[in-house]
C-alpha positions, -999 to +999 in steps of 0.1 A: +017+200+041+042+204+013+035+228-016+060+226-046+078+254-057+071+264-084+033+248-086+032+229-115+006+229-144-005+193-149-001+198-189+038+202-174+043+169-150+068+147-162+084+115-149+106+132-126+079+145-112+059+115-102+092+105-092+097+136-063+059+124-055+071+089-047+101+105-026+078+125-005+057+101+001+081+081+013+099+104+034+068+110+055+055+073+053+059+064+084+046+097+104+010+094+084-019+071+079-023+082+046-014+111+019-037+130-001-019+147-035-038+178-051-032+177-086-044+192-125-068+171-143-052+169-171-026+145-166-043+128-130-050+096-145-011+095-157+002+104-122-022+076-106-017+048-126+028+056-125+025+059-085-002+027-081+031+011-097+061+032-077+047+029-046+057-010-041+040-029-005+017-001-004-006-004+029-021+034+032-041+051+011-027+075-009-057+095-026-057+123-054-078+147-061-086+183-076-111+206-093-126+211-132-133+244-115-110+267-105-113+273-063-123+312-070-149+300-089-186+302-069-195+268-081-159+250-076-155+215-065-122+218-050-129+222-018-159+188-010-131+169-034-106+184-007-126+174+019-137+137+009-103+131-001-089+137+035-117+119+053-106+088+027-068+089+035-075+097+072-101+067+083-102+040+058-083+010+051-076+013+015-041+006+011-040+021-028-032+048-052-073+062-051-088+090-073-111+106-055-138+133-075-176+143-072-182+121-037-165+086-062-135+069-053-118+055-081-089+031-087-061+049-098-048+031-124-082+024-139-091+059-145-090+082-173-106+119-179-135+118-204-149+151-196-130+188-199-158+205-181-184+184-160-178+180-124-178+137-133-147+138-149-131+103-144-143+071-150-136+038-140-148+001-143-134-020-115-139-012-078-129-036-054-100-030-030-068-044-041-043-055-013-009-063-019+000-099-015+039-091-009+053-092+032+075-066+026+083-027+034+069+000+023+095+010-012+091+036-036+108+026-072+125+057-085+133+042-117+112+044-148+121+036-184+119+068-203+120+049-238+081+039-241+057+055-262+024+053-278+013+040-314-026+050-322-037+030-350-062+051-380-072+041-414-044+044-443-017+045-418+015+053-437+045+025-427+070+056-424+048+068-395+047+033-379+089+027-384+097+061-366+073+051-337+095+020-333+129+032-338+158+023-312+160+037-285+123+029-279+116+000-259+077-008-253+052+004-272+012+005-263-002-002-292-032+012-293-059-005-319-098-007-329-123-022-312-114-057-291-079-055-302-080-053-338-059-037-369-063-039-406-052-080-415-041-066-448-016-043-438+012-065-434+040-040-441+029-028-411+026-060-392+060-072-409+075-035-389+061-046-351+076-082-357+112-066-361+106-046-334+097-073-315+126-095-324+148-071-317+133-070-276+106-046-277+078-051-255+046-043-277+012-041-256-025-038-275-049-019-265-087-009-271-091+026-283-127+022-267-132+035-231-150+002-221-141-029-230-112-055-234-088-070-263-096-098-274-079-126-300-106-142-311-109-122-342-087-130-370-075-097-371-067-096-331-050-131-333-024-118-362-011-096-337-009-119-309+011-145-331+038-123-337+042-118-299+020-089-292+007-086-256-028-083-251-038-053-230-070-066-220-094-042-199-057-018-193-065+020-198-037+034-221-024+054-190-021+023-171-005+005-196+023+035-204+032+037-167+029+002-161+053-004-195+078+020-181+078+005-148+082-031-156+111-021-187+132-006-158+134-034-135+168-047-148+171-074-122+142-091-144+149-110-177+130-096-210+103-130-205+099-121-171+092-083-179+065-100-207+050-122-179+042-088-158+024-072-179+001-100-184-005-103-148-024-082-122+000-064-095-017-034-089-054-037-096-051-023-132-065-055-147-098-069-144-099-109-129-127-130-135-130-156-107-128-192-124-152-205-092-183-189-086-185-182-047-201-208-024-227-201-001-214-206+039-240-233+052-239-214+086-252-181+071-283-200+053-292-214+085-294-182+109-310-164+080-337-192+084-336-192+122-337-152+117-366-155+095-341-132+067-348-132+029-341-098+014-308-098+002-304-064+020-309-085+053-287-115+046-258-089+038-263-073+073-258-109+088-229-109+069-214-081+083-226-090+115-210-129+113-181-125+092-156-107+115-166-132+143-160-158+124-123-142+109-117-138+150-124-173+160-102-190+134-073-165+140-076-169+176-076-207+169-046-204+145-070-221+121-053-213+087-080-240+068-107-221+081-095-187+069-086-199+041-123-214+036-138-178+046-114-166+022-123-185-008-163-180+000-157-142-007-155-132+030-129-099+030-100-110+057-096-076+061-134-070+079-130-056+115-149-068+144-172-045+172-136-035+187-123-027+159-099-054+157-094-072+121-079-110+119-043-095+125-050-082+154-060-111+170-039-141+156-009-114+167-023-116+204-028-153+202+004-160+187-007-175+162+027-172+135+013-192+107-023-172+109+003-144+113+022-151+078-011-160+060-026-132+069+001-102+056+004-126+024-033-118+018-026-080+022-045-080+057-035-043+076-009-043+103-014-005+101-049-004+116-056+007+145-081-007+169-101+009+199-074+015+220-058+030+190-032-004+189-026-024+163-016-054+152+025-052+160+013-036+200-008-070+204+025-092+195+046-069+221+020-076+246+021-111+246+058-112+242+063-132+215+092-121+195+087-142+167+051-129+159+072-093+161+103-100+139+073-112+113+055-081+113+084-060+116+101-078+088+068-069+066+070-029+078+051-032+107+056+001+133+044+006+170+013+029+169+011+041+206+025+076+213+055+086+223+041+094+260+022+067+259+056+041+252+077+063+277+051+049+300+055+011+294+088+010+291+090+028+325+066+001+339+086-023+321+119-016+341+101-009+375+090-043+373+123-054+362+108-073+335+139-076+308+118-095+280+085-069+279+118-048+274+131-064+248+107-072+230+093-034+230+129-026+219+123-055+189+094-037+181+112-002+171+108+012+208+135+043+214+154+032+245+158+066+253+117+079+253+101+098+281+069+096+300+051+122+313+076+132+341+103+134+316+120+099+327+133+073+306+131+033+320+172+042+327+158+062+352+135+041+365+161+007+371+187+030+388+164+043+411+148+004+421+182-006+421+180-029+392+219-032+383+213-060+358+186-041+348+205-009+343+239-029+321+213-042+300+196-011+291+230+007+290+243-019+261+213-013+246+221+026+239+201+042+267+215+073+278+227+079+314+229+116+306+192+120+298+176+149+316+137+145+332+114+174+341+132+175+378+164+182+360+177+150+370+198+125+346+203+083+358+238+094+363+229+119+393+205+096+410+231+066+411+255+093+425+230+102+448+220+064+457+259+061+463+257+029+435+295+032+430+296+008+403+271+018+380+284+056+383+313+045+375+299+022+344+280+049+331+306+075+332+321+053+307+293+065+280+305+090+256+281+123+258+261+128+228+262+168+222 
């Protein structure tokens, strides 16, 4: 648990602080299977739309909640939000930036506080699970453009209130405008001011003043702005849009039509996608729901549930990319676990399956879940030694979920066997060459005492430490002195002692 000091009013947070967030969160990214933030209300929906865009490769949840009552209060809802929020971040795979209030889990960045005093305080309008497409590490982005602001449009609007809203240094602008998108086709002094700022590189974005809805340019009045190179916002809260505006602006590696392109597109969830298709029905589901004698619609998604995962299974296991890419495409989630609690990853890792492997991650499929015997997806690759299927899901931020005892014990097994590739490929994984098992011995230990000498140079070039004490008191060093192995004394005496 880390509490800030001093606690911060919401009314207070500032970029900085979202920033600290995003550092935290990072530091302790790879100890947790998820994060849960307690914040103010005021400013929650600003703080989860700028960390669903910091937190880049996100695959945990990271939830926020609070109260609209204080905790003192008899009928506070700090401490169910408390709890709900921690059962969230602790057992389900919902690798985003969440809101979580009055038993609703919200996307962050499509949330925004329309009530000061009832216990439903945040709203939202899209909730499906978004999963990030990228196979890549977990990053926070510390960087935010502080030049952004907000431009409300009213009636009468004086132009001298418009100009100092776009004066240099500011560089994006959320426009915020009536109904679908629209502003007053007759003010063109004021039209005439967002072209210059436009032309000069400001990124302008519009968006509805309405809670529901989206921007549209079908309207005259809509279109006007989007000739002159206005972005529409489409379904975008303003908090979304701000953060997401400040995010994008500070990405210098990206070119001023690039940083236009991104805010048009859907990276975290904050935009609504229609599908083009309409989903097609799986001929193999019709049938057993005839066989099964099925026709509520309650029944036919239990057979879903029931089919879909075995289905996921058999094509990973067969490496059949088509076929998960057909499941895919007929609305079947990739990420759907089977009775073992083992999704597609799991099982195209322990056939070794590298292409299954690839498409998988690329649709935002889990490596950090866990199945029964609490492995996941990375433990499956180790176990079938297949280094390439490791190196993939290490390369994405893949990390060994057995315990420490737990790995002390294979790698112990490992070197009584003498079996050099399970050892290297658990070292691939992010193994520590140097972990104990339960009687405090390292696999050092283990391949001087079976006599293993290749064994023994391998795992010495490898870092492991001859000086390592176990629960006897005994180091690999003392029991090659005491099995009178000469050469490897002598070889490990050559090992500087870490203090």
């Amino acid at each position: 648990v880390i509490e800030y000091d001093p606690l911060l009013d919401s009314s207070d947070m500032t970029f900085d602080n979202w920033i600290h967030i995003g550092k935290d969160i990072q530091k302790a990214y790879d100890q947790y299977v998820g994060f849960v933030i307690l914040h103010g209300t005021d400013t929650l929906a600003y703080t989860a739309s700028a960390l669903s865009f910091m937190l880049e490769n996100l695959r945990k949840p990271v939830v926020i909640t609070g109260a609209q009552m204080p905790v003192f209060e008899v009928r506070s809802d700090g401490r169910e939000n408390l709890i709900g929020a921690m059962i969230i971040a602790a057992n389900y795979d919902i690798p985003e930036v969440t809101v979580y209030f009055n038993n609703k889990l919200f996307r962050g960045n499509r949330t925004v506080k329309i009530d000061n005093s009832s216990m439903d305080a945040f709203d939202i309008n899209y909730d499906s699970i978004f999963r990030s497409p990228s196979v890549a590490p977990f990053v926070v982005h510390d960087q935010l453009c502080r030049n952004v602001g907000l431009l409300r449009i009213f009636p009468s609007m004086s132009l001298e209130n418009v100009r100092a809203s776009l004066q240099s240094p500011i560089e994006g602008i959320v426009l915020q405008t009536f109904g679908t998108g629209n502003m007053p086709s007759n003010r063109t002094d004021i039209i005439d001011e967002l072209k210059k700022a436009i032309d000069r590189g400001c990124i302008i974005i519009n968006c509805s003043q309405c809670v529901r809805g989206q921007v549209e340019v079908q309207y005259l009045t809509g279109k006007v702005l989007y000739d002159i190179g206005i972005i529409p916002g489409s379904d975008m809260t303003t908090e979304a849009a701000l953060t997401k505006l400040s995010y994008v602006l500070s990405k210098d590696c990206w070119k001023l039509s690039e940083k236009k392109a991104m805010m048009i597109k859907n990276i975290r969830g904050e935009l609504t996608v229609t599908k083009t298709e309409p989903l097609r029905d799986l001929e193999i589901v019709s049938q057993m729901a005839r066989f099964l004698h099925l026709s509520t619609s309650h029944e036919m998604e239990l057979l879903c549930h029931a089919i879909f995962p075995q289905l996921l299974g058999y094509a990973a296991n067969s490496g059949d990319i088509e076929m998960l890419k057909a499941l895919h495409e007929n609305g079947v989630d990739l990420s759907a676990v089977d009775y073992n609690g083992r999704n597609a990853l799991h099982v195209a890792a322990s056939a070794g399956h590298i292409g299954a492997v690839k498409y998988l991650l690329a649709q935002g499929v889990s490596f950090h879940l866990r199945d029964q015997w609490d492995e996941n997806a990375l433990v499956s690759a180790v176990k079938l030694k297949n280094k390439i299927c490791i190196e993939t899901l290490r390369s994405a931020g893949a990390l060994l979920s057995v315990n420490s005892l737990r790995l002390g014990v294979e790698l112990c097994l490992c070197a009584s066997c003498g079996d050099m590739e399970a050892l290297n490929c658990w070292l691939a994984a992010g193994a520590d060459i140097n972990q104990q098992d339960y009687n405090g011995r390292t696999a050092l230990h283990t391949a001087v005492k079976s006599r293993n000498k290749q064994l023994v140079y391998y795992l010495l070039d490898r870092g492991a430490d001859p000086y390592k004490t176990d629960h006897f008191d005994l180091t690999p060093l003392r029991h090659a002195e005491k099995l009178h192995l000469q050469d490897l004394v002598i070889r490990m005496n050559k090992v500087k002692k870490v203090e």
